[in-house]
FIZA-720213 format. One line per field, with one value per residue (C-alpha): residue number from 1; x, y, z. Coordinates in Angstrom, 2 decimals, padded with zeros to 5 digits. Example, Ala and Ser with C-alpha at 12.3 -4.5 7.8 and 13.67 -1.06 7.14 Angstrom:
residues 2
n	1,2
east	012.30,013.67
north	-004.50,-001.06
up	007.80,007.14
END
This chain:
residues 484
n	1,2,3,4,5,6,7,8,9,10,11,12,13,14,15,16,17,18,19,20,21,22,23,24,25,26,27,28,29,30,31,32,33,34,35,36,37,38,39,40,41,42,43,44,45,46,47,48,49,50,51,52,53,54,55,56,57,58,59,60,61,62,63,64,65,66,67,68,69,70,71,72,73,74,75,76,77,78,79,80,81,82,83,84,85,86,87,88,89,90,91,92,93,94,95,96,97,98,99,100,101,102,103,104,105,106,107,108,109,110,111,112,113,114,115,116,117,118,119,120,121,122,123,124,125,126,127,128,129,130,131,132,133,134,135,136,137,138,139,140,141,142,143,144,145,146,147,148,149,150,151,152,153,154,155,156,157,158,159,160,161,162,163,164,165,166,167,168,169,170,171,172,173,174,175,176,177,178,179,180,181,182,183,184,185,186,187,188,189,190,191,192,193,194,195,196,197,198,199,200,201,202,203,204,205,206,207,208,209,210,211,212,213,214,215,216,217,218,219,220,221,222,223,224,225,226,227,228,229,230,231,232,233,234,235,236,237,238,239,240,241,242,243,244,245,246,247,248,249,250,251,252,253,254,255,256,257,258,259,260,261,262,263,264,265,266,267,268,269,270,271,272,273,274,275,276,277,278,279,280,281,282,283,284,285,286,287,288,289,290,291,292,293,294,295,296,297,298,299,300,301,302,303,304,305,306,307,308,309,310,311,312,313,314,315,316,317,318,319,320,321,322,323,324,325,326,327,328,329,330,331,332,333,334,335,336,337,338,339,340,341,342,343,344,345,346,347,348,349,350,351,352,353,354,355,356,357,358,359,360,361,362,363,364,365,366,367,368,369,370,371,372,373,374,375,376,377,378,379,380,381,382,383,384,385,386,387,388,389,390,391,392,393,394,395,396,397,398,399,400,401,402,403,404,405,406,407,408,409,410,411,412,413,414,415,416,417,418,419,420,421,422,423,424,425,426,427,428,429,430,431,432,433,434,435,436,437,438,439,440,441,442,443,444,445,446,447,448,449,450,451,452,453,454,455,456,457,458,459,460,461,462,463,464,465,466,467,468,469,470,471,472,473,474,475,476,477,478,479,480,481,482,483,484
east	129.00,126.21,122.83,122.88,119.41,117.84,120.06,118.21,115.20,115.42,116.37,113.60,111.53,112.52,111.66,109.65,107.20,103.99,102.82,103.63,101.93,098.74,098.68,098.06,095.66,094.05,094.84,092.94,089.90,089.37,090.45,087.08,085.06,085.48,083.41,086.19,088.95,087.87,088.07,091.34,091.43,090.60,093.11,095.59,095.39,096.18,099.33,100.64,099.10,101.25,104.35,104.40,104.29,106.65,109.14,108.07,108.68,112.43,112.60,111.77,114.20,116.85,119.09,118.55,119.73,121.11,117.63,116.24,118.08,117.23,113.75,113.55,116.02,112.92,110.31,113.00,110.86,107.58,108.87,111.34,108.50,105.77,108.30,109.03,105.54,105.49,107.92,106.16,103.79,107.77,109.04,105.79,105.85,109.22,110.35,112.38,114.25,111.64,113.48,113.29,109.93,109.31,111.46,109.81,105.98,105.41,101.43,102.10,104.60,101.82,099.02,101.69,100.73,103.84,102.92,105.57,108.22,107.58,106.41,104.48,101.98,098.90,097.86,100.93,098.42,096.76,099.57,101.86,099.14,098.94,102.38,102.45,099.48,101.10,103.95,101.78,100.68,103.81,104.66,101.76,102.86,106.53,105.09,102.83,105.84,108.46,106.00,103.26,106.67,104.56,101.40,100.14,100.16,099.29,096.02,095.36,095.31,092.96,090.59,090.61,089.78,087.25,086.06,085.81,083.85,081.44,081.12,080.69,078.22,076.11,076.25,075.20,072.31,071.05,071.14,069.59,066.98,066.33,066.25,068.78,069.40,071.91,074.56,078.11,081.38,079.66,078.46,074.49,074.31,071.60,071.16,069.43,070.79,073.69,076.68,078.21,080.44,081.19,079.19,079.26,077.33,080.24,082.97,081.14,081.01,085.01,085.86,083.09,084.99,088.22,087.29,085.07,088.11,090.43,087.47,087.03,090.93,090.50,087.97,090.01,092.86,090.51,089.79,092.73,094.91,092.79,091.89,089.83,086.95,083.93,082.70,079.56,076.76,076.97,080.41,079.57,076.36,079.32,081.56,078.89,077.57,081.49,081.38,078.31,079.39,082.99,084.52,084.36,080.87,081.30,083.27,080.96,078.23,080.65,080.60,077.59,076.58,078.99,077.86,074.19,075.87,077.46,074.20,072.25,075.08,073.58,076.90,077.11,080.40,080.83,078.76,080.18,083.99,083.18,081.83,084.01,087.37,085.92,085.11,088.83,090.67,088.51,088.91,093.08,093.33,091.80,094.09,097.00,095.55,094.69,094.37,091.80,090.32,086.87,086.61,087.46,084.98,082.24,083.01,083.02,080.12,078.02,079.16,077.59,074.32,073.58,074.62,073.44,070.74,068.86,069.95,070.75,066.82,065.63,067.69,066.72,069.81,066.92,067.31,071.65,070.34,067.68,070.25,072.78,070.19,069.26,071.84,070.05,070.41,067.87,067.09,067.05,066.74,067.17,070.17,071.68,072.72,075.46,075.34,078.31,078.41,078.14,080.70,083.19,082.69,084.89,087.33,087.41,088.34,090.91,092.32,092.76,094.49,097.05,098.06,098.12,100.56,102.32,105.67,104.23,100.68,098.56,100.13,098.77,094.94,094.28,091.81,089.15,090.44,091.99,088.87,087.12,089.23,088.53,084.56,082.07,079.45,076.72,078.14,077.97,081.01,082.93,085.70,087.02,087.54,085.47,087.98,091.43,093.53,093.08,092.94,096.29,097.59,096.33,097.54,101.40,101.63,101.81,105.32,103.78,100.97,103.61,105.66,101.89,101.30,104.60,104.26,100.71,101.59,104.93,102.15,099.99,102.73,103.67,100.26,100.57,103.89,102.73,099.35,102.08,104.89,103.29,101.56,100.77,096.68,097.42,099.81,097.57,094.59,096.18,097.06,093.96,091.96,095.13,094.63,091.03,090.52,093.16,091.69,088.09,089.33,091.20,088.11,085.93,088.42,087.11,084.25,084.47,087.42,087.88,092.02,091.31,089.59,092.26,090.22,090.19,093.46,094.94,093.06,094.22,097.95,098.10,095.90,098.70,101.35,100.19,100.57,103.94,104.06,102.72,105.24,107.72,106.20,109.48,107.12,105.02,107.77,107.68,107.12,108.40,106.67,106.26,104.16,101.60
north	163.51,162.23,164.72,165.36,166.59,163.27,161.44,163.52,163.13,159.23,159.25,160.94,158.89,155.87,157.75,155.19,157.91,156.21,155.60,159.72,160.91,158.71,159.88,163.44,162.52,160.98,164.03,165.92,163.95,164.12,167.86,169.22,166.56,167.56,171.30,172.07,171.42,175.13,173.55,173.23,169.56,168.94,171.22,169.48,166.75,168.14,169.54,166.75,164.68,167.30,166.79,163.10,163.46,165.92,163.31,160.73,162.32,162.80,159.78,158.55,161.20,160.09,158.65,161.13,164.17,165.67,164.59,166.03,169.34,169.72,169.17,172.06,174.24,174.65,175.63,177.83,181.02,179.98,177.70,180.76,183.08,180.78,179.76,183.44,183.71,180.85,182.22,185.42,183.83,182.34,186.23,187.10,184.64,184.79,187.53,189.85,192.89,195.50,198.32,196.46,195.79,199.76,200.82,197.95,198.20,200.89,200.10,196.55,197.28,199.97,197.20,194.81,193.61,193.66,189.92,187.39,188.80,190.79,189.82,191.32,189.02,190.64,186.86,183.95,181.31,182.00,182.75,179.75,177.42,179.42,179.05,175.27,175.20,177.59,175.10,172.70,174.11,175.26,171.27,170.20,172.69,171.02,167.50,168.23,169.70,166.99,163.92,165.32,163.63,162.33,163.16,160.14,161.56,165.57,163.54,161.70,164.35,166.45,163.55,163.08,166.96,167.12,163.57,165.05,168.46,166.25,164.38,167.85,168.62,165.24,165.32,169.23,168.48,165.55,167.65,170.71,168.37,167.15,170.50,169.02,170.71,169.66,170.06,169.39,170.00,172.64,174.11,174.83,173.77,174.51,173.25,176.14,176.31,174.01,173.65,170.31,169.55,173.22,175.34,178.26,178.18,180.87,178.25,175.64,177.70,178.09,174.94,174.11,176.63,175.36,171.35,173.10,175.26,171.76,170.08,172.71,172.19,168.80,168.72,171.10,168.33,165.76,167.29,167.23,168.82,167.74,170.04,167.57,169.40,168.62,167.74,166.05,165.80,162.37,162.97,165.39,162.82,160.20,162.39,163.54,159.59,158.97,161.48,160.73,157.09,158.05,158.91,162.81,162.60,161.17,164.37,166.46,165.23,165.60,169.74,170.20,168.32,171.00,173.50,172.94,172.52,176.16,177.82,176.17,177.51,181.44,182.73,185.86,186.05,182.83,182.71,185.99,185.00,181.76,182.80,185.97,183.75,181.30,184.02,185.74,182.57,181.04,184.04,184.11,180.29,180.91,183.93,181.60,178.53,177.59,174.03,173.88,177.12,176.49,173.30,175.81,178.21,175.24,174.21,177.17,179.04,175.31,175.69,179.32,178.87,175.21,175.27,178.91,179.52,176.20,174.35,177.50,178.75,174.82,174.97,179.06,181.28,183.85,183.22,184.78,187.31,188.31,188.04,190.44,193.13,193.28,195.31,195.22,192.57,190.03,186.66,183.26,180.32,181.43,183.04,186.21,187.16,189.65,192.18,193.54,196.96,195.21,192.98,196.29,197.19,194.86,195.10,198.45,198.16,195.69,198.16,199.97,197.37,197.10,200.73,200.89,197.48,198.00,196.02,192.61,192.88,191.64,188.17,185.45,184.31,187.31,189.22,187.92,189.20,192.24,193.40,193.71,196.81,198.54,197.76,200.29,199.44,199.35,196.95,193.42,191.16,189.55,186.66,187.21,190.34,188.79,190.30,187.93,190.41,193.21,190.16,188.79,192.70,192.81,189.13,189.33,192.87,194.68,193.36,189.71,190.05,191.39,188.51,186.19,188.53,187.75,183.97,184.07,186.76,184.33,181.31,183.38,183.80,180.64,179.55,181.40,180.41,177.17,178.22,179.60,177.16,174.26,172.10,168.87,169.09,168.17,170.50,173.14,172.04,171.75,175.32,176.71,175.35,176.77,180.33,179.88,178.74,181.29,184.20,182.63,182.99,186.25,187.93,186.28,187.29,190.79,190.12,186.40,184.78,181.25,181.79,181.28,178.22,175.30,172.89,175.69,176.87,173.62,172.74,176.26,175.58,172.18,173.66,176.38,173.63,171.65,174.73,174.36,171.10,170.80,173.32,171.18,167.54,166.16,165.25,167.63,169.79,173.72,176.00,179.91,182.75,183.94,181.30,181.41
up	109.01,111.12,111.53,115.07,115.01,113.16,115.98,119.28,117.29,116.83,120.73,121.90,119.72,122.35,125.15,127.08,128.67,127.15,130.51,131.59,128.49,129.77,133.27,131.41,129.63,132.87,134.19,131.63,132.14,135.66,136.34,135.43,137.61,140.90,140.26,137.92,140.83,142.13,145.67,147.97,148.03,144.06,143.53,145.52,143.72,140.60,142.48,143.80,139.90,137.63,140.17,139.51,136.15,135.96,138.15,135.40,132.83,134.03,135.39,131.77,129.92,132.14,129.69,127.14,128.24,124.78,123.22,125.59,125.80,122.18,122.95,125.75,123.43,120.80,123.82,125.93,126.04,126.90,129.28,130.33,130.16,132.19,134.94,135.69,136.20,138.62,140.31,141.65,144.17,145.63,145.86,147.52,150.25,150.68,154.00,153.12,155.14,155.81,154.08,150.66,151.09,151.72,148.43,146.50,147.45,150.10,150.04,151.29,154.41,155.38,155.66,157.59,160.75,162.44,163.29,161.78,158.99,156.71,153.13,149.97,150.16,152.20,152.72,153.09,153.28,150.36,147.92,149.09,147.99,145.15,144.50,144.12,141.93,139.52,139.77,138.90,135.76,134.37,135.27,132.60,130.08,130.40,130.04,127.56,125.11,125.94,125.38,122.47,119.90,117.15,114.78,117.08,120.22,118.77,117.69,120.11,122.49,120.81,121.02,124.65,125.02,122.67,124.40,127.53,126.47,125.17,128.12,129.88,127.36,128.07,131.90,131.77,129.19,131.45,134.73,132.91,131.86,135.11,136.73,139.22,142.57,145.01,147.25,146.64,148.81,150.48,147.06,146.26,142.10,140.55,137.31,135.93,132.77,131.47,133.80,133.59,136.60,136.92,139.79,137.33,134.27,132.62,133.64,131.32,128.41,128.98,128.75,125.81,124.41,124.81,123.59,120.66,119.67,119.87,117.64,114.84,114.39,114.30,112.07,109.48,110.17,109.11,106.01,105.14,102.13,099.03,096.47,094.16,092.61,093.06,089.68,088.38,090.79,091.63,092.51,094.89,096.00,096.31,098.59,100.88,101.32,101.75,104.25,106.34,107.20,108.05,111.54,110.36,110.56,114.35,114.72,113.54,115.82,118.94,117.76,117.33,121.01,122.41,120.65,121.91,125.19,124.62,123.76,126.82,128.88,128.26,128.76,127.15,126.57,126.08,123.35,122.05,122.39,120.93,117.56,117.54,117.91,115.03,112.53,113.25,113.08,110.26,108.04,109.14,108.34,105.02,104.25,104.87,102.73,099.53,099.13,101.62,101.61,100.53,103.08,106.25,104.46,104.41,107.77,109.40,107.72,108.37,112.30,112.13,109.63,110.77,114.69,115.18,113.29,113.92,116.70,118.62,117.79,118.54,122.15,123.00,121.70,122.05,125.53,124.96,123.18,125.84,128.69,126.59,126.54,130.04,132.12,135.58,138.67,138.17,140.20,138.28,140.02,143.54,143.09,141.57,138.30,137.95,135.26,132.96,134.75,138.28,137.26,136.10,139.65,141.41,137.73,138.93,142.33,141.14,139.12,142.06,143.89,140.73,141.45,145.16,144.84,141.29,141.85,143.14,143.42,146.75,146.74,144.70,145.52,147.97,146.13,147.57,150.59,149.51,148.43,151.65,151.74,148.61,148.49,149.38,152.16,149.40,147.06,146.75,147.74,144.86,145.79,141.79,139.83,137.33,134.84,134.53,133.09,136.54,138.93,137.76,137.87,141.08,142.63,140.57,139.97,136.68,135.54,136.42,133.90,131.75,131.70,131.47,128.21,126.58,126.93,125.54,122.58,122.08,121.65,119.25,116.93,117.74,116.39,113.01,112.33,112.00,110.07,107.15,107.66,107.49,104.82,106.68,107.55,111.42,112.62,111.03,112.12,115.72,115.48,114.42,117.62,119.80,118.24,118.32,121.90,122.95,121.29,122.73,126.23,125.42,124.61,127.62,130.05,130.13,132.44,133.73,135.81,133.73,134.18,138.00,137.97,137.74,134.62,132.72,133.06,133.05,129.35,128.29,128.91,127.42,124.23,124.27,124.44,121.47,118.95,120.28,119.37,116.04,115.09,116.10,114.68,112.22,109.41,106.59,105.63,105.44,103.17,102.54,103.73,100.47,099.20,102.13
END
């Protein structure tokens, strides 16, 4: 009998959607230009840019359709899980009969108007647009899984994000040097510290975060699986010539460019996530390997000893350090610098909203409107909650960052599956710089608002896509659980 499988996967391998799988990459390039698309229009583009992919790519899989419902059958739940999600800023716009709107959220037909129907959304506007950009993203995710096919593409797409960070990384050293000022679509930057095409220095250490993350796996996927030893010392002198004229040792310049980049950024949390997610992925990637156990150890302990110690003292990690211990509002470069415990302020206000507006939250993109009404007249005025996890409680409601936990906690596992699965160096390699940038972000999302800024959420989903991806690549083979 013929494998039905091998035959969906030979027909999706003649998918011709080379030209879909560039426009993402394109896509990926330019989303972090335009002050990471954090503005109306740039983040209309990548709307309407993830919609026509998303009609490519089914334009493309058009004559494929039991290829490709095996390929959506492997990614049902976080697709599932992700387009319920989307679908939450749609029920809040949506009018509905005043009664249901009373049994459902009581808070929000309260604070209605009585102008237009009646909705849960405290601001339509807001939360429609809001709506088609969280179409847009679960549109990336979706063309991301059905055209990442091939070890090819999986590695190729790591490049181009770790190309781009260290484009980031350039362009924000340059302007740092400068001491660049300027205005930009009706923005004051101040290049104050390292901020790349970003307004906000926190948002750059995000997305170095993200493309270092992507890197480090890559790296581990260029070491690949052999366990030679080392042997005689001229062996060793051999393999470290060997290595400094090969294209690992490009690589390795890339992360440590970023990593400077990352420092200079004097993100706290950035900084902090960043080396927090790399020790607890590093240390669960060498749990589950053997073969190239004391590589990741080598790499990883060289990222902290070597990048850390001496670059980060040469470039002023001091400088972190120093901005960690304060506590109090202080004034850099003409503007303000919010502390941790101002910042738990509006976290805690948002906290309040989530309560007030359980079922369906505000509406999507209203806190910064919301807020006006939970403020006091003494504090400051915060368009973000400057903590992800009670804005998105607060926008969707607590079932919708429910459903946005699953699909992440789905991807995690997703992640280590592969880690203990797998023997091929790529797929785990992809899979450690998913776990690692998620578990990055996880931990920075306490006090900063990356998940609300389109580049970075964007980068996130398509990092989060490829673990699903490697898991599924044809080629490597699998191994038992009990021989992880």
């Amino acid at each position: 009998m013929t494998d039905q499988p091998a035959v969906r996967r030979r027909s999706s391998d003649s998918v011709p959607d080379q030209w879909v799988f560039r426009g993402l990459l394109a896509l990926l390039c330019w989303i972090p230009l335009p002050l990471g698309s954090n503005r109306t229009f740039a983040a209309a583009i990548v709307i309407v840019w993830a919609v026509l992919l998303l009609a490519g790519a089914a334009y493309a899989w058009r004559n494929h359709g039991p290829a490709l419902a095996e390929r959506l059958r492997q990614f049902r739940w976080p697709v599932l899980l992700l387009g319920l999600f989307t679908l939450i800023p749609w029920l809040q716009i949506l009018p509905w009969p005043a009664a249901l709107i009373g049994a459902v959220s009581p808070e929000a037909l309260a604070v209605w108007d009585g102008i237009g129907p009646p909705r849960f959304t405290l601001d339509p506007h807001q939360t429609q647009f809001y709506a088609a950009l969280s179409f847009a993203y679960w549109a990336i995710f979706v063309v991301a899984l059905l055209c990442v096919r091939s070890n090819r593409r999986l590695d190729t797409l790591a490049l181009v994000i770790v190309g781009s960070g260290v484009f980031q990384a350039i362009v924000g050293a340059l302007l740092f040097s400068f001491g660049a000022k300027y205005t930009m679509f009706f923005a004051e930057v101040v290049h104050d510290r390292v901020r790349g095409t970003f307004v906000y220095h926190n948002h750059m250490a995000g997305y170095m975060e993200l493309c270092l993350s992507v890197g480090i796996g890559l790296m581990l996927a260029r070491l690949g699986n052999d366990s030679t030893p080392l042997g005689h010392w001229r062996s060793r002198l051999r393999g470290g010539i060997d290595f400094m004229l090969s294209p690992k040792m490009v690589l390795r310049l890339m992360l440590v460019i970023m990593v400077i980049a990352l420092v200079l950024t004097r993100s706290r949390m950035g900084n902090g996530g960043f080396f927090a997610a790399m020790i607890v992925v590093g240390l669960l990637y060498i749990a589950l390997s053997r073969k190239t156990a004391p590589k990741a150890v080598l790499l990883i302990a060289s990222l902290i000893v070597i990048d850390v110690v001496v670059i980060g003292t040469w470039v002023g990690l001091e400088k972190v350090v120093s901005r960690v211990q304060e506590t109090t509002m202080t004034t850099e470069g003409g503007g303000r610098e919010e502390s941790v415990e101002l910042r738990l302020s509006a976290a805690r206000h948002a906290m309040d909203m989530s309560l007030d507006f359980p079922a369906l939250g505000t509406g999507a993109g209203s806190f910064y409107g919301t807020y006006l009404r939970y403020r006091t007249p003494r504090e400051g005025y915060f368009d973000h909650a400057h903590n992800d996890y009670v804005e998105i409680a607060a926008d969707f409601g607590l079932p919708g960052l429910a459903v946005l936990g699953a699909f992440v906690a789905l991807t995690l596992a997703a992640g280590v599956r592969v880690l203990v699965r797998r023997r091929s160096s790529l797929p785990r390699g992809i899979a450690f710089g998913s776990l690692m940038a998620m578990v990055a972000l996880i931990i920075h999302s306490w006090v900063d608002f990356n998940l609300q800024i389109p580049a970075n959420a964007a980068t996130l989903l398509v990092i989060m896509a490829m673990a699903w991806c490697a898991g599924a690549l044809p080629s490597g083979g699998q191994r038992p659980l009990a021989a992880a």
